[in-house]
N, C-alpha and C positions, 0 to 999 in steps of 0.2 A: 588567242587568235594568231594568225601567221600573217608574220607581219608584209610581208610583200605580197599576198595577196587579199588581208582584210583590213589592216590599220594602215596600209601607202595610199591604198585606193579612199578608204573614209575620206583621211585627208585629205588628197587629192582634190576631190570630189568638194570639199568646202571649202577648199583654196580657189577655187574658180569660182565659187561661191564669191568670194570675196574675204574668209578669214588668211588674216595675217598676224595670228596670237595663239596659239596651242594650248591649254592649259589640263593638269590632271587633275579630272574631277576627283578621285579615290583613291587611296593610299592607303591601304589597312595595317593597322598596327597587327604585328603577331608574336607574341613573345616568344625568346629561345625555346621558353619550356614545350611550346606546339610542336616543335621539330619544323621537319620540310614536308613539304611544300607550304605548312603550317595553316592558316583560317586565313581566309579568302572571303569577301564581300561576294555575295550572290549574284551580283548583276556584273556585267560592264565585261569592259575586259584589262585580266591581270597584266598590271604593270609595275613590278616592284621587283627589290631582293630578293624575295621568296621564289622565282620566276626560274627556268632552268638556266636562263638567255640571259641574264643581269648582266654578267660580265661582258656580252657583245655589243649589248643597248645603245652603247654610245651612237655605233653607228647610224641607225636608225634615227636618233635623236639630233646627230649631226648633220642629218636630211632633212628634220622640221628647221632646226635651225639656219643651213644655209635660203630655204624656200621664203620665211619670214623674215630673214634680213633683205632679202632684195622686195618684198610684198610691201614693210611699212615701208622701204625709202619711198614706193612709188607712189605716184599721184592714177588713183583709176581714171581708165579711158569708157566712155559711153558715149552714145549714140542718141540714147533713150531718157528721160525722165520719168517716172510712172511717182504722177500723186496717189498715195493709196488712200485717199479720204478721210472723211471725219465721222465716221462713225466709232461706237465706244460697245465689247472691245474693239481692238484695231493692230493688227499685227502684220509685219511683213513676210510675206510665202516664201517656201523654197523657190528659187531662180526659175529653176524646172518649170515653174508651173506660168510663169510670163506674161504675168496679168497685162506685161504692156504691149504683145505683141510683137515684140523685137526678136524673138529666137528664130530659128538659127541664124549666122553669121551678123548678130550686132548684139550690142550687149546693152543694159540699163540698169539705171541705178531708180534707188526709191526716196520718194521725198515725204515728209514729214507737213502736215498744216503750219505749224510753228516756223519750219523751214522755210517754207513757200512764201508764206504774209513776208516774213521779216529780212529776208535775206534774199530771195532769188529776182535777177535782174535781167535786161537784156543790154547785149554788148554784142552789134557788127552782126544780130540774127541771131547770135548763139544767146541760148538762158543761161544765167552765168550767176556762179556762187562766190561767194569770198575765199574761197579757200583755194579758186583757182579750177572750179569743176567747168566745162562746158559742155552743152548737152543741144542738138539739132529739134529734138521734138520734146514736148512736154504732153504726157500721156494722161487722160480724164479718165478714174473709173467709171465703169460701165451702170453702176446703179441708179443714174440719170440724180442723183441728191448731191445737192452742195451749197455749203454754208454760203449766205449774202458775202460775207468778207472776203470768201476763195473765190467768188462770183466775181467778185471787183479786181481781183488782185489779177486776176487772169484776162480782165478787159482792159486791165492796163498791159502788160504784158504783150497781148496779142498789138494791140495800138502803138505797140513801141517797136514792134519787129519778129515778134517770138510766133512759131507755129505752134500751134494748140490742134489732140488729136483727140477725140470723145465723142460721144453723143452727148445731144443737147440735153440739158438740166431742166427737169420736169416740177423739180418743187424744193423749195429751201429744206436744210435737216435743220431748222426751229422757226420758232416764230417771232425771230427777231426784228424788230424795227413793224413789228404790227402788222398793220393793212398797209402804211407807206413800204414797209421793206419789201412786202410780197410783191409789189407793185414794181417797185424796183429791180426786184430780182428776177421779172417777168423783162422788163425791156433791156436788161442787159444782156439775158438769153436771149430773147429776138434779135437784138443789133449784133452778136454773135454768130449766132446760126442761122440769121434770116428767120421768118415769117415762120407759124407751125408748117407751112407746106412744104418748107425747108429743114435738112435736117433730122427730121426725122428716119426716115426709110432712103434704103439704097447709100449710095456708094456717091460723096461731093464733098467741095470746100467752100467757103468765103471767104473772100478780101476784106479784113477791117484794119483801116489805116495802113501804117508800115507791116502787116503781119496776117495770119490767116489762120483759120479754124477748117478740120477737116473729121469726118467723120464716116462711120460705116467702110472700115479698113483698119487694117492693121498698121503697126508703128512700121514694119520691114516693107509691105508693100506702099507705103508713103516714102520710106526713102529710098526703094525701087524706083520708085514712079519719078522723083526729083534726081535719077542720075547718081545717088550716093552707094559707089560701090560696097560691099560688106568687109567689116574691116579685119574678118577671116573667115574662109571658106574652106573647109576640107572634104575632099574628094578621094574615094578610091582610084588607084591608078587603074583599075582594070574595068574603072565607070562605076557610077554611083554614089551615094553619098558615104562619108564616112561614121556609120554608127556607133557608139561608144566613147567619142570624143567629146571634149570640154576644152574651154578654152577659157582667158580672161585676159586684158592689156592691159598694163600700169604705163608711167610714162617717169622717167625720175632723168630731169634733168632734160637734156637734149637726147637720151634716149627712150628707144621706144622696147619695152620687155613684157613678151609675151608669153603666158604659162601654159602649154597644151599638157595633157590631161589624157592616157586611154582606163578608159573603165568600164567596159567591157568583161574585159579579161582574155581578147583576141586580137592574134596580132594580123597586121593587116601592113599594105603600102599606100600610104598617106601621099598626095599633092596637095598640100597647107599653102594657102594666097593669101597673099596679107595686103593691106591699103597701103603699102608702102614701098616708097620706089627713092630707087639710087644709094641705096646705103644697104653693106656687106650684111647676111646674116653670118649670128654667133649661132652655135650651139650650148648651150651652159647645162653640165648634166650636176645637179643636185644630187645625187646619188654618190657620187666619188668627188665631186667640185670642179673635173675638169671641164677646160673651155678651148673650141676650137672655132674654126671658121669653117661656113659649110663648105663642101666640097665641089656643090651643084647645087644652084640655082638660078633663076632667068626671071628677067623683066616682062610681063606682060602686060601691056593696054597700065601701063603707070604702077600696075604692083609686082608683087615680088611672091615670084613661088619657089616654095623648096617642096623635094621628094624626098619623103620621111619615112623608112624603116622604122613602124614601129611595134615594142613587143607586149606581150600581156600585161597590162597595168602600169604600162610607161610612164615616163613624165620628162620634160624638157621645155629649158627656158630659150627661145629663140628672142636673142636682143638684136637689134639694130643701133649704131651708133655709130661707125666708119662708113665713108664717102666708098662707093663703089665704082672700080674701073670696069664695070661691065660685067656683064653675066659668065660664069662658070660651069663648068662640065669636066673635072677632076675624078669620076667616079662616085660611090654610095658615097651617102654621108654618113650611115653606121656600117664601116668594112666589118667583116669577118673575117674570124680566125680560121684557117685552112689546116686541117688535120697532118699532122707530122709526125705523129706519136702515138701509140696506143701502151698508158699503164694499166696492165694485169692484174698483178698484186702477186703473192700471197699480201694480205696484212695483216700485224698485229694490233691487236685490239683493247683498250685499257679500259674500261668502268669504273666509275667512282664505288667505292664499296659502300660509302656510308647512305648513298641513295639504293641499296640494295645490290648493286651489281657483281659479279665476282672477283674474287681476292686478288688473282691474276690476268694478266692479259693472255687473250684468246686470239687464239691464226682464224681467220676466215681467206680462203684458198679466192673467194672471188666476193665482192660487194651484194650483200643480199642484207633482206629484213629483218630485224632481231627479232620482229613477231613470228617469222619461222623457225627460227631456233628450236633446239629439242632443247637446252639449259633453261629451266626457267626463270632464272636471273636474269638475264638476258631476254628471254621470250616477253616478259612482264616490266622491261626494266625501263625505267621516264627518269629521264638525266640523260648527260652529256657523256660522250664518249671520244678516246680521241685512239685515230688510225693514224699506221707509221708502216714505213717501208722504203726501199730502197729501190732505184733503178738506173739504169745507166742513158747520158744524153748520147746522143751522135757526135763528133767531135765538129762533124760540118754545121751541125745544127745551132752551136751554142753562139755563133757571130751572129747570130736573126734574132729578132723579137720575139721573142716565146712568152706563150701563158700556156696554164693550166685548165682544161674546163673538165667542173667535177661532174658535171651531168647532173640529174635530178637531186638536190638534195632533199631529203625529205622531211618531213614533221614542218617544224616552225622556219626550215628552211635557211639555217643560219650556219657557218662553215667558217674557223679561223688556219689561216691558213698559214706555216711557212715550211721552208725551204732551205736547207744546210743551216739550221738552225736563226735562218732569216727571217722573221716577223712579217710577213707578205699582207696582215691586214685580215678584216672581217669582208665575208660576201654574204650579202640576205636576201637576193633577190636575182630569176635567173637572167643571162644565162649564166650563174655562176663559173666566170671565168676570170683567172687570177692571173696578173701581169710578171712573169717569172724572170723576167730575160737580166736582171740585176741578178740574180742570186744562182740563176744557174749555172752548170760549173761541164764541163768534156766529161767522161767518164760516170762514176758513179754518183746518185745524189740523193739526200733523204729527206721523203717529205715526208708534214705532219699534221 
């Protein structure tokens, strides 16, 4: 797989999910004697020595790992609680599919029966776990069944302040407590939901005690309706919504960090709104580790928008955590690099021989396919290759900030790159552009 367009995005995609733990399922032994690429497990995708890309992986791996040391520090942020029931089996769905009605712009978490009986409380309106979770709405599946105990747990709940979002419960999943329990679990539904003529059909709520029960709507259009902005909204700048994005909030500490997500595989201009006012956004790009401050953004009606440049299968953590002196208007938040330079080549071309390739390096007069080659070494040849050549800077040029951009790299998309024999680093993902301005030198210079 290529990794910046099939394993960033996987990822990606089950980071918003909520995983903040990686692990490799499959590692195949393959002894010396198989050679290379050597036996390979039939499924999955190859990640080991045997790999062309071994020696670049770090990087890559340096991108799970900075993404997961900021996921576990956080505490996740939701909106939502979705009990997913008691029924046996019982498993929780991809996010995607949002049994609690919270997508887009709010998020939710899932609760467990064991969880719920034992642990979930009300504190100031919010349902509140020991761990520190708080959640505005507690979500009822829709199968209208639920145990007499989730029956009670939930009339206490509601009677103590906590909003409850479902259709009314139609009949116990057992037959616990007999003919008294059914009885029970009959008037604890009615005091809940009102009367059968209640509750049932269409779109209402009830007041019980400090709390209330609502029903026939979703979890977003209930906290529509109560005023609770979404605590991210992304929009195309040019109108519309923005397709292919993901998002997820943690919260670690007094700040607040959020992981947006394009998965797609199209780039587009993002207006990201977030529920959050008076404090700077960071940008933190995972990918190289750097962190800057955006460059634009603005307060609106309490939250905070930034304008997002973003590219095919992006990813970036926008944290919150500095007091803001007021809205900004500095330019993009992802500047571009402005064409200065055009390298030609000739280049010299080198092949590993023991992957097949040939004995010597080979001139390629301009960057083209090895599957066009008349050499069938070359035409046939899967391994690493590395390109060298010389060219000369501008002598005005070398006081500016100079990168490199190699333009499409191709196959698994991975390029080590340096410069007068400077080590400039792996790029795995585009637009593969290399930060040169340390190593490059007036006159002539040789990259590789």
């Amino acid at each position: 797989d290529v990794p910046w367009s099939a394993m960033k995005p996987a990822f990606d995609h089950e980071m918003c999910a909520g995983l903040n733990l990686l692990f490799t399922h499959t590692f195949t032994c393959s002894p010396k004697e198989m050679g290379l690429p050597g036996q390979e497990y039939f499924a999955g995708t190859h990640f080991n020595p045997q790999i062309t890309w071994w020696g670049e992986a770090s990087t890559l791996i340096d991108y799970f790992k900075r993404c997961q040391y900021l996921a576990q520090q956080g505490d996740f942020v939701a909106d939502v609680v979705y009990y997913y029931g008691d029924h046996i089996p019982n498993i929780a769905r991809l996010k995607e599919s949002d049994p609690a009605g919270a997508l887009p712009g709010y998020d939710y978490d899932v609760l467990s029966e064991e969880l719920l009986l034992s642990s979930l409380t009300v504190k100031q309106a919010f349902l509140s776990l020991p761990s520190g979770m708080k959640y505005r709405v507690l979500v009822l599946p829709d199968h209208r069944v639920l145990s007499l105990a989730v029956l009670k747990k939930v009339d206490a709940l509601v009677r103590a302040g906590a909003t409850v979002l479902g259709p009314k419960p139609l009949r116990a999943v057992s037959l616990e407590g007999g003919a008294n329990g059914k009885t029970m679990f009959q008037k604890l539904a009615d005091g809940l939901w009102g009367q059968p003529a209640q509750g049932e059909k269409g779109k209402g709520s009830h007041q019980v005690g400090l709390g209330r029960v609502a029903w026939g709507m979703s979890a977003r259009e209930l906290l529509q309706s109560d005023g609770i902005a979404p605590d991210v909204a992304m929009t195309l700048q040019e109108g519309g919504t923005a397709p292919g994005m993901d998002w997820i909030h943690y919260r670690i500490g007094d700040a607040d960090v959020f992981v947006l997500a394009e998965l797609a595989g199209e780039a587009k201009h993002v207006d990201a709104t977030f529920r959050i006012n008076g404090r700077v956004p960071e940008l933190w790009d995972a990918v190289d580790g750097s962190i800057r401050v955006a460059s634009s953004f603005r307060s609106i009606n309490g939250r905070t928008q930034i304008p997002l440049e973003v590219r095919p299968f992006d990813s970036i953590f926008v944290v919150f955590r500095k007091a803001s002196s007021g809205d900004r208007n500095d330019g993009p938040n992802s500047p571009e690099w402005q064409p200065a330079q055009t390298i030609a080549g000739p280049w010299n071309v080198t092949f590993d021989a023991e992957w097949g390739g040939p004995e010597h390096p080979v001139r390629f007069d301009s960057l083209t396919s090895w599957s066009d080659h008349s050499d069938s070494s070359i035409k046939y040849y899967s391994g690493k290759a590395v390109y060298k050549m010389a060219f000369t800077i501008d002598h005005e040029l070398v006081d500016s900030a100079l990168a490199i951009a190699l333009g499409q790299v191709e196959d698994v998309g991975i390029a080590r790159v340096a410069l007068n024999g400077t080590d400039l680093g792996v790029v795995w993902r585009p637009p593969f552009v290399v930060d040169v301005s340390q190593a490059a030198q007036p006159g002539e210079n040789e990259l590789e």
